[in-house]
C-alpha positions in Angstrom: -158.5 -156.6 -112.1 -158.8 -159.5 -114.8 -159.6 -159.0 -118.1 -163.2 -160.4 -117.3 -163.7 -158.4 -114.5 -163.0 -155.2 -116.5 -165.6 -156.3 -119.0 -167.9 -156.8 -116.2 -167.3 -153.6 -114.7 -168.4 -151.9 -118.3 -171.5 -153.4 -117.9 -172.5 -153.0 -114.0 -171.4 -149.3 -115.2 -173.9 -149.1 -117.6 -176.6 -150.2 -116.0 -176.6 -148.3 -113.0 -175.6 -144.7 -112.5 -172.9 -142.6 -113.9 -170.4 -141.9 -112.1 -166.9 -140.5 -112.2 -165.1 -143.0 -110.6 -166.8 -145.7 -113.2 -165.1 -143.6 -116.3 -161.8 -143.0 -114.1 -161.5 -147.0 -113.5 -162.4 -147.7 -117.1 -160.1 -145.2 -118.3 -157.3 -146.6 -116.0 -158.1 -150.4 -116.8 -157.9 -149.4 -120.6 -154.1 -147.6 -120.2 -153.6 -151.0 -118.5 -154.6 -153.1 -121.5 -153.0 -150.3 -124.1 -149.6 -151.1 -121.8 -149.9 -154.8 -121.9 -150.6 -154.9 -125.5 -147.6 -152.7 -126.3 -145.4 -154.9 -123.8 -146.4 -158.2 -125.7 -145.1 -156.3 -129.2 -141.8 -155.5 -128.0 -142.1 -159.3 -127.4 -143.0 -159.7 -131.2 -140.3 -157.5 -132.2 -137.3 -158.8 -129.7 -138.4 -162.3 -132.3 -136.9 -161.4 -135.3 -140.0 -158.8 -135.5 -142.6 -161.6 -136.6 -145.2 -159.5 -135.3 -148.9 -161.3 -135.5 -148.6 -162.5 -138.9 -145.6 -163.5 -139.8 -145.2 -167.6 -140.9 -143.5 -169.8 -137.8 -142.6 -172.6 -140.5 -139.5 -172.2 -142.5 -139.8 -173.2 -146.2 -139.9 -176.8 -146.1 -142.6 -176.6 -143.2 -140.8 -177.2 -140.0 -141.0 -174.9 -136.8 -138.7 -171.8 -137.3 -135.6 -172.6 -135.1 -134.8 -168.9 -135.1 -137.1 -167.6 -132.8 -138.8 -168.6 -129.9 -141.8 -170.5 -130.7 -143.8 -170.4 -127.5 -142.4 -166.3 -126.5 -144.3 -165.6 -130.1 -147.5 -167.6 -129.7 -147.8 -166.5 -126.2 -147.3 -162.6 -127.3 -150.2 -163.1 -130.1 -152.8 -164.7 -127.6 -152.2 -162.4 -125.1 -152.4 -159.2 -127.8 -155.7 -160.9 -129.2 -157.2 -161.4 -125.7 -156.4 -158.0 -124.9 -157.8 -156.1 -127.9 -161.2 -157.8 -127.4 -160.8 -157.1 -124.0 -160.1 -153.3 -125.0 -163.0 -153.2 -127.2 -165.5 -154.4 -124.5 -163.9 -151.5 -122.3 -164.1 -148.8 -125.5 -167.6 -149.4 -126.1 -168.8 -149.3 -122.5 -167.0 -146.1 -122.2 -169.0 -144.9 -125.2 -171.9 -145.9 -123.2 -171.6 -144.0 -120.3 -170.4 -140.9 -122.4 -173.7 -141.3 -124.1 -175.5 -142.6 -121.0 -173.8 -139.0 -119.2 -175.1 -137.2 -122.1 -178.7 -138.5 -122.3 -178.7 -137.4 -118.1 -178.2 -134.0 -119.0 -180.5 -133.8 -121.8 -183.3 -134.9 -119.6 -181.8 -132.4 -116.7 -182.0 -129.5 -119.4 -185.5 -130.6 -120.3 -187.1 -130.9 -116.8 -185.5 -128.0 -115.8 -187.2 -126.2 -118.7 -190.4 -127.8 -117.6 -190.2 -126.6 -114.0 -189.4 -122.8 -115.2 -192.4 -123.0 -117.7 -194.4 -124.1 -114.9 -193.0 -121.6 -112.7 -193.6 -119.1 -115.3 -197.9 -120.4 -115.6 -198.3 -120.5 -112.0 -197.1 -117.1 -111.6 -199.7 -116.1 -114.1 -202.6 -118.0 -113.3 -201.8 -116.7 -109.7 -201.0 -112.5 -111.5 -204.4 -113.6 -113.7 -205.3 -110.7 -116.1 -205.6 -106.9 -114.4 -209.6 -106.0 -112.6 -211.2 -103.4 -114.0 -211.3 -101.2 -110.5 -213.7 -98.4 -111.7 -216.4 -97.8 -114.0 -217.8 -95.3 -116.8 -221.1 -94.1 -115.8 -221.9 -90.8 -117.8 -220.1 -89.2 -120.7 -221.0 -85.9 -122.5 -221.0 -85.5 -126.1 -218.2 -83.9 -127.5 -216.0 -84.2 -124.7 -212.4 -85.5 -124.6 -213.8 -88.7 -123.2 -216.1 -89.3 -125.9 -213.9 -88.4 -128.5 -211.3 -91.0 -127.4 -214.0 -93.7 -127.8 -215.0 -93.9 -124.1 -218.8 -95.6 -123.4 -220.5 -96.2 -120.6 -220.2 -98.7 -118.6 -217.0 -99.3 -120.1 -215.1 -100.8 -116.8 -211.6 -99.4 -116.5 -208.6 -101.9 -116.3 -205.5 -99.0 -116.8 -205.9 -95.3 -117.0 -202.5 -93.8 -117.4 -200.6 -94.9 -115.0 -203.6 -96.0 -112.4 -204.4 -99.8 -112.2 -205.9 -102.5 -109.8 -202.7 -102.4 -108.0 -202.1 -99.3 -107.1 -205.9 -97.2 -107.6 -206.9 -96.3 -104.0 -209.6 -93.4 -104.8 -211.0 -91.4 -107.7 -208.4 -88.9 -106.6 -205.8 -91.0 -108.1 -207.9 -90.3 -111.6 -208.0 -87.1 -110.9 -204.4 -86.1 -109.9 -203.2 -88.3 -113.6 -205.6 -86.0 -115.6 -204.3 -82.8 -113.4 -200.9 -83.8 -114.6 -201.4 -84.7 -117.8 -203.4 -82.0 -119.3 -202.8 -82.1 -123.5 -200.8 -85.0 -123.2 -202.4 -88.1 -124.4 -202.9 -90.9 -121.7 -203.3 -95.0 -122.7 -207.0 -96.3 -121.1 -207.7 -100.0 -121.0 -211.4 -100.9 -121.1 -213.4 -104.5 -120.9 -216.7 -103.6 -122.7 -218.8 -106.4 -123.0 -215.8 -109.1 -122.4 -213.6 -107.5 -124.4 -210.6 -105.4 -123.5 -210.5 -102.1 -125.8 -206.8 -100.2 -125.9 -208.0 -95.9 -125.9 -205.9 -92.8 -126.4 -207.2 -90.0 -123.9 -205.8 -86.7 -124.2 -207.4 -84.9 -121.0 -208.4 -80.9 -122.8 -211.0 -78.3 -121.7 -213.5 -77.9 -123.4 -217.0 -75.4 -123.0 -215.6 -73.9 -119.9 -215.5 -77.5 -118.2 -213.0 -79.8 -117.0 -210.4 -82.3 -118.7 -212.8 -85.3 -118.7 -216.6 -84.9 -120.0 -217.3 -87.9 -117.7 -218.3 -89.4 -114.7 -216.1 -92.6 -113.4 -217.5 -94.3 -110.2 -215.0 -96.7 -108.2 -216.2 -100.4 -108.6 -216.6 -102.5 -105.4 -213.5 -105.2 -104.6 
């Protein structure tokens, strides 16, 4: 590959995809250059170590006869082609590292996107728990009315009961049964609004656990 062609390679590189093999045949063109340059100073050093700087006059402004004249200006072009050459290769090496790096940025982002979206869908789809049964009397004084129970409050959660898993009033029935004394959590909508209540199913006047009447709400 010629020098030229290695700068054109950064730059087809960079604007397509990146890919491993571009960074691997970057990588191996710029050892190549790193070689040739270093070749090119033993060169510069075999010449009485002039290196790139060095006068090729004597004192009185005639060609150095000590050294080889053309070996020395041939090592210094070659070592300034090649170091342009090398930072046309560096810098579209940074490229594609940044390029490579800008990729998985917008990877990370869209694959945060699609997991949000996920995440809505699954929602929207879930939507907020039905009410599945209704308040439709409650006596004063009972455990119902002391936990702030109304009617027509619609039931969302009692206890352990919800939309997903209330069949009949029997389900109601057999959380009260079980939780007699203990205080239950009961979700209500009243009047749009969801209302969090602490029940604690007790007999009271000789009469059950409740001190109200829940009808099941047609689905």
């Amino acid at each position: 590959m010629s020098d030229k062609e290695a700068a054109e390679s950064g730059g087809s590189a960079e604007a397509g995809a990146v890919t491993v093999s571009d960074v691997q045949e970057l990588i191996r063109r710029k050892e190549e250059i790193e070689a040739q340059i270093k070749a090119n100073y033993d060169v510069l050093e075999s010449q009485k170590g002039v290196g790139m700087s060095e006068p090729l006059v004597d004192c009185e402004g005639y060609p150095r006869s000590d050294v080889d004249l053309y070996q020395v200006r041939t090592a210094r072009h070659n070592i300034n082609d090649h170091k342009a050459v090398m930072k046309q290769v560096e810098e579209a090496l940074h490229q594609l590292h940044a390029r490579d790096k800008e990729k998985q940025a917008r990877d990370l982002a869209e694959a945060h996107r699609e997991a949000v979206s996920r995440s809505l869908g699954q929602s929207e789809r879930l939507g907020s728990p039905q009410p599945f049964a209704k308040v439709s009397s409650i006596s004063a004084g009972s455990p119902a009315s002391d936990a702030g129970l109304q009617v027509d409050d619609e039931i969302v959660e009692f206890g352990s009961v919800n939309t997903q898993n209330f069949q009949a009033l029997q389900n109601i029935g057999s959380v009260v049964q079980h939780s007699e004394g203990k205080p239950l959590n009961v979700t209500v909508i009243r009047r749009g609004e969801r209302h969090q209540l602490r029940l604690v199913p007790t007999r009271w006047a000789g009469k059950g656990l409740l001190g109200c009447n829940i009808i099941p709400l047609q689905r």
